[in-house]
C-alpha positions in Angstrom: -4.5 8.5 18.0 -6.6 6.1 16.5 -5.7 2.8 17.4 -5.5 1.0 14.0 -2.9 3.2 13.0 -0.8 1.9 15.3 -2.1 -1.2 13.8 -0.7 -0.4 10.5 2.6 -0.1 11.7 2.8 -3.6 11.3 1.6 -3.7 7.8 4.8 -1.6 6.7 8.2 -3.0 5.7 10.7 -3.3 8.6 12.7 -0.2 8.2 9.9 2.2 7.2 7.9 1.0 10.1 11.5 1.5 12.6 11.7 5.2 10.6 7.8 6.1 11.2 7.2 4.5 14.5 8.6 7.9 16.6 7.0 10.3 13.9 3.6 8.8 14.6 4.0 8.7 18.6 5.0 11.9 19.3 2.5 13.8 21.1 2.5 16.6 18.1 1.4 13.8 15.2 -1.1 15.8 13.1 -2.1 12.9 10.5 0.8 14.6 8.5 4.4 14.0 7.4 6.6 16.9 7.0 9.5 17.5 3.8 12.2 17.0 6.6 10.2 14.0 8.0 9.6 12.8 4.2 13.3 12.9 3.3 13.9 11.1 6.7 11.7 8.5 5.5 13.5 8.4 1.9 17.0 8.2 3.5 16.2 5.3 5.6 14.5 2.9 3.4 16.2 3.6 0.2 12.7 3.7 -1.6 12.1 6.4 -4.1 9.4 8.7 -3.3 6.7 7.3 -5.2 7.0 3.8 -3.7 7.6 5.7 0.0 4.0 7.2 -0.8 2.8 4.0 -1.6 4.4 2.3 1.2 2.4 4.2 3.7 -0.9 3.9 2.4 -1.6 1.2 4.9 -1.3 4.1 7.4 -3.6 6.6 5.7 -6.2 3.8 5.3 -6.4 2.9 9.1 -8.1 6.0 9.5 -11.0 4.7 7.4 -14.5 4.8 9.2 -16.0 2.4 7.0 -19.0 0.6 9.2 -21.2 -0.4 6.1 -18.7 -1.9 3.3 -15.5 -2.7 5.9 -14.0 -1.5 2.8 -10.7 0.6 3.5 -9.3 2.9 1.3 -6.6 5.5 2.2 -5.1 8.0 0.2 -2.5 10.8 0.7 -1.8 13.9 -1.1 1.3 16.4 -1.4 0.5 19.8 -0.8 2.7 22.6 -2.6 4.2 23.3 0.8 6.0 19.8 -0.1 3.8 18.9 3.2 1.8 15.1 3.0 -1.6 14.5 4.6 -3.2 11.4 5.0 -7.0 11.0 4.0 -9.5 7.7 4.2 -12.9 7.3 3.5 -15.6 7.9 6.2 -19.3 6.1 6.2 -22.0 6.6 8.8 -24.4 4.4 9.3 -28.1 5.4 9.1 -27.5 8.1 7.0 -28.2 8.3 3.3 -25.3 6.8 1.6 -24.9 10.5 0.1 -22.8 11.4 3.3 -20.1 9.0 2.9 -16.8 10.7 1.8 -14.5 9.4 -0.1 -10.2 9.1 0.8 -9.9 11.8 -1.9 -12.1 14.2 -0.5 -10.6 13.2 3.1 -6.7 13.7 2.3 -7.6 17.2 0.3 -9.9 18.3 2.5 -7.2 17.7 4.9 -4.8 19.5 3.7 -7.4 22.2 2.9 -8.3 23.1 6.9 -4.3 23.1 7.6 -4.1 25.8 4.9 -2.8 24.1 1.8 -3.2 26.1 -1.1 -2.5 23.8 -3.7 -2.4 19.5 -4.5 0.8 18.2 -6.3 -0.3 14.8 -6.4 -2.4 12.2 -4.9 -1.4 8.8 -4.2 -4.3 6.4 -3.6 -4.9 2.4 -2.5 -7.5 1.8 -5.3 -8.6 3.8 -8.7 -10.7 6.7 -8.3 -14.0 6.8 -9.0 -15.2 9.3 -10.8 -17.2 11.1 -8.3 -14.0 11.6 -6.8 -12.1 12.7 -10.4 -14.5 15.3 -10.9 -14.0 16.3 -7.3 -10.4 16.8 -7.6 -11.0 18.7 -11.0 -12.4 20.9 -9.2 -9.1 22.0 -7.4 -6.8 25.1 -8.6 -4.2 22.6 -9.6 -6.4 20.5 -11.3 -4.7 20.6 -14.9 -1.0 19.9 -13.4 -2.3 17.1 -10.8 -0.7 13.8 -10.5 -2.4 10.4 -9.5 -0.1 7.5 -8.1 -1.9 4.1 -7.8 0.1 1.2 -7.1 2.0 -0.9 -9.8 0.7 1.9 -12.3 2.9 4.2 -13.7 1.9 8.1 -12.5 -0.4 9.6 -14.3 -2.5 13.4 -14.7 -5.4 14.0 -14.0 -6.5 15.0 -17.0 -5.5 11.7 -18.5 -8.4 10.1 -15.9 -10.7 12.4 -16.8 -10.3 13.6 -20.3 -12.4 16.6 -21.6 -13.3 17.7 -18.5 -15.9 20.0 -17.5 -14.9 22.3 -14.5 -14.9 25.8 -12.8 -13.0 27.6 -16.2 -16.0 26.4 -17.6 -18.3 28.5 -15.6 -16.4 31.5 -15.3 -14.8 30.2 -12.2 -11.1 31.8 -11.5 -10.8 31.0 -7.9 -10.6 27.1 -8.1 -11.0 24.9 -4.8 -8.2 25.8 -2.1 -7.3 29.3 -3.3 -6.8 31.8 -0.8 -10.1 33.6 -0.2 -12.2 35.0 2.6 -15.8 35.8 1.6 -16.3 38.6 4.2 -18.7 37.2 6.1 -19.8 38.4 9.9 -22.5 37.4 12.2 -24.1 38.8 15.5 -24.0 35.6 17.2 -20.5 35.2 19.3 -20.9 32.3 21.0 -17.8 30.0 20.4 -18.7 27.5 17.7 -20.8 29.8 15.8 -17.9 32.1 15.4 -16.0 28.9 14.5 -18.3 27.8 11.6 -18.7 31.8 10.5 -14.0 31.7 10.2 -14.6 28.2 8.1 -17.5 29.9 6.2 -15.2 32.9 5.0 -12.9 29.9 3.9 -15.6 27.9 1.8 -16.0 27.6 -1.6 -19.5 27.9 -3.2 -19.1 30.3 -6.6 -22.1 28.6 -7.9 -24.7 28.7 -4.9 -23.0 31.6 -3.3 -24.1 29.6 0.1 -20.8 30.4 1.9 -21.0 28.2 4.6 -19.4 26.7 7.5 -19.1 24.2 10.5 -17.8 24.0 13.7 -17.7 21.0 16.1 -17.1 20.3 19.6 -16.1 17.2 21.0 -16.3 16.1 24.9 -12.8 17.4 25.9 -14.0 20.7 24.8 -12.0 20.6 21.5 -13.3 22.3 18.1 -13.1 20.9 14.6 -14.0 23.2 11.5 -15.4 22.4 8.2 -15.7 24.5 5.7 -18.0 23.8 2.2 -16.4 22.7 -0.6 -18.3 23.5 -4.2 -17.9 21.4 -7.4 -18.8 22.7 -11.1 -20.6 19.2 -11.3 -22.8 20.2 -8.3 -23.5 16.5 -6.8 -19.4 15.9 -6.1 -20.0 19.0 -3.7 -19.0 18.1 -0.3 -21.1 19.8 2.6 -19.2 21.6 5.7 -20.1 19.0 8.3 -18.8 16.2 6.2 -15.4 18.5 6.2 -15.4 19.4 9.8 -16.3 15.5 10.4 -12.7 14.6 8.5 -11.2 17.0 10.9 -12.2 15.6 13.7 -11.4 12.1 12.4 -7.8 12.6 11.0 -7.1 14.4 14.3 -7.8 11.2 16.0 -10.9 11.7 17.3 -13.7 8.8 17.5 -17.2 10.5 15.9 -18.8 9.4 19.2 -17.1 12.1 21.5 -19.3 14.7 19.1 -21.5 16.8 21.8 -22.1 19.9 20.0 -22.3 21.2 16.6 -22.8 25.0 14.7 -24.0 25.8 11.4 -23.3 29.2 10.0 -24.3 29.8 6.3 -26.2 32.8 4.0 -29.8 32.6 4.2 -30.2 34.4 0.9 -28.9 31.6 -1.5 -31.5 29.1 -3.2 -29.7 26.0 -1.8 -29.4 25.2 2.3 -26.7 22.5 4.3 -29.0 22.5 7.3 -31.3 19.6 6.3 -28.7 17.5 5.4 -26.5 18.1 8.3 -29.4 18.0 10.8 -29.7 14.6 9.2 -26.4 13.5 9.6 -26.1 14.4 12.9 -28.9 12.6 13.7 -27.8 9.6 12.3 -24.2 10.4 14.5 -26.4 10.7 17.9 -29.5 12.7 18.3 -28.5 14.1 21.5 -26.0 16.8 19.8 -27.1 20.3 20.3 -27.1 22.4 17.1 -27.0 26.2 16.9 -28.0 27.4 13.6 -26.9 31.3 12.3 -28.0 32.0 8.9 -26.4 35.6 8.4 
């Protein structure tokens, strides 16, 4: 566990930080907060469950990875399992500023590799931006979505982001986190590819059609998947490594124990991740061995 989580303990009213303190050390901790663990919470501190959520921002924005703007936002979202996940925004220094991901894409995605199938809300440190409103429009509960920023009243998506242009738009029935595998198998069966190929029978591209996927291994042996995450908009699109990077990070992982890397993804679409994410990984350490499938 990161160490600045910890940290944030401190950051957090007396009796929500006495509640959370033996969620967050147990050995199981998965950046999450179960319903029972959530009503826990409630009971304890009296709060009501928007001001809980907002309470433990502190905590989701600890896991921020912010080395160029030391600027730390967290954010949290309910899944429709009743489920939270914490999210923060990740930067990497010498990379293009295109990489960075935002708390947004962090919480959802988040909740996307542990099999959410569906936001309720997001609850955020600061107003999103609106790259990351057209990201989240881009989600099958995009029209029913709630955003909770502090000392603001809740409020829709929609309402952020009126008129929207999104997936209906395009034809698109299977929003971002519906259930879906894309069918996709590969000769190669060495560990991480067959990693990246299961995230790339997750991944969402209707527009490109580049289902694609990444795995990650980390020095103790331990693999992180991403899987790509299409937007209607195209440039809110968030690329597989940036996903599988999140993983790694919200599972308390430091980017620097990053050894070894797979890219699975079709070679027939018009669009490619493997410039940007050799890129990226360059950036990360240019010692990481990459295996590349395109199937």
């Amino acid at each position: 566990m990161h160490a600045k989580v910890m940290d944030a303990l401190g950051q957090l009213p007396n009796e929500l930080a006495s509640a959370l303190r033996p969620i967050i050390e147990d050995k199981n901790f998965d950046s999450t907060i179960s319903p029972e663990q959530f009503e826990h919470l409630l009971a304890h501190t009296n709060l009501s469950d928007s001001d809980l959520r907002l309470a433990l921002l502190p905590v989701a924005a600890a896991y921020a990875v912010v080395p160029i703007s030391n600027f730390y936002v967290g954010a949290i979202v309910r899944g429709t399992s009743g489920r939270l996940y914490f999210g923060a925004n990740m930067e990497f220094a010498g990379a293009s500023m295109a990489c960075t991901i935002h708390a947004e894409q962090s919480a959802i995605s988040h909740a996307w590799i542990k099999g959410e199938t569906g936001i309720k809300d997001v609850t955020i440190n600061y107003s999103p931006c609106g790259h990351c409103r057209q990201f989240m429009n881009e989600l099958n509960t995009a029209k029913e979505l709630v955003i909770q920023l502090p000392e603001r009243q809740p409020m829709t998506l929609q309402q952020y982001l009126p008129e929207s242009f999104g997936p209906a738009d395009l034809g698109i029935e299977d929003a971002l986190l519906s259930d879906i595998d894309n069918g996709i198998t590969i000769a190669e069966q060495s560990e991480l590819a067959v990693a990246a190929c299961d995230a790339a029978n997750r991944s969402h591209a209707p527009y490109s059609k580049n289902f694609s996927g990444v795995a990650l291994k980390a020095k103790d042996g331990r693999v992180f998947v991403g899987m790509y995450a299409e937007n209607a908009a195209f440039n809110p699109s968030l690329p597989p490594l940036q996903v599988a990077l999140i993983n790694m990070n919200m599972s308390g992982y430091k980017l620097s124990e990053l050894v070894e890397a797979a890219l699975v993804e079709s070679a027939e679409s018009q669009i490619s991740q493997l410039a940007r994410t050799q890129a990226l990984l360059e950036a990360l350490n240019p010692d990481i061995q990459m295996t590349y499938v395109a199937y």
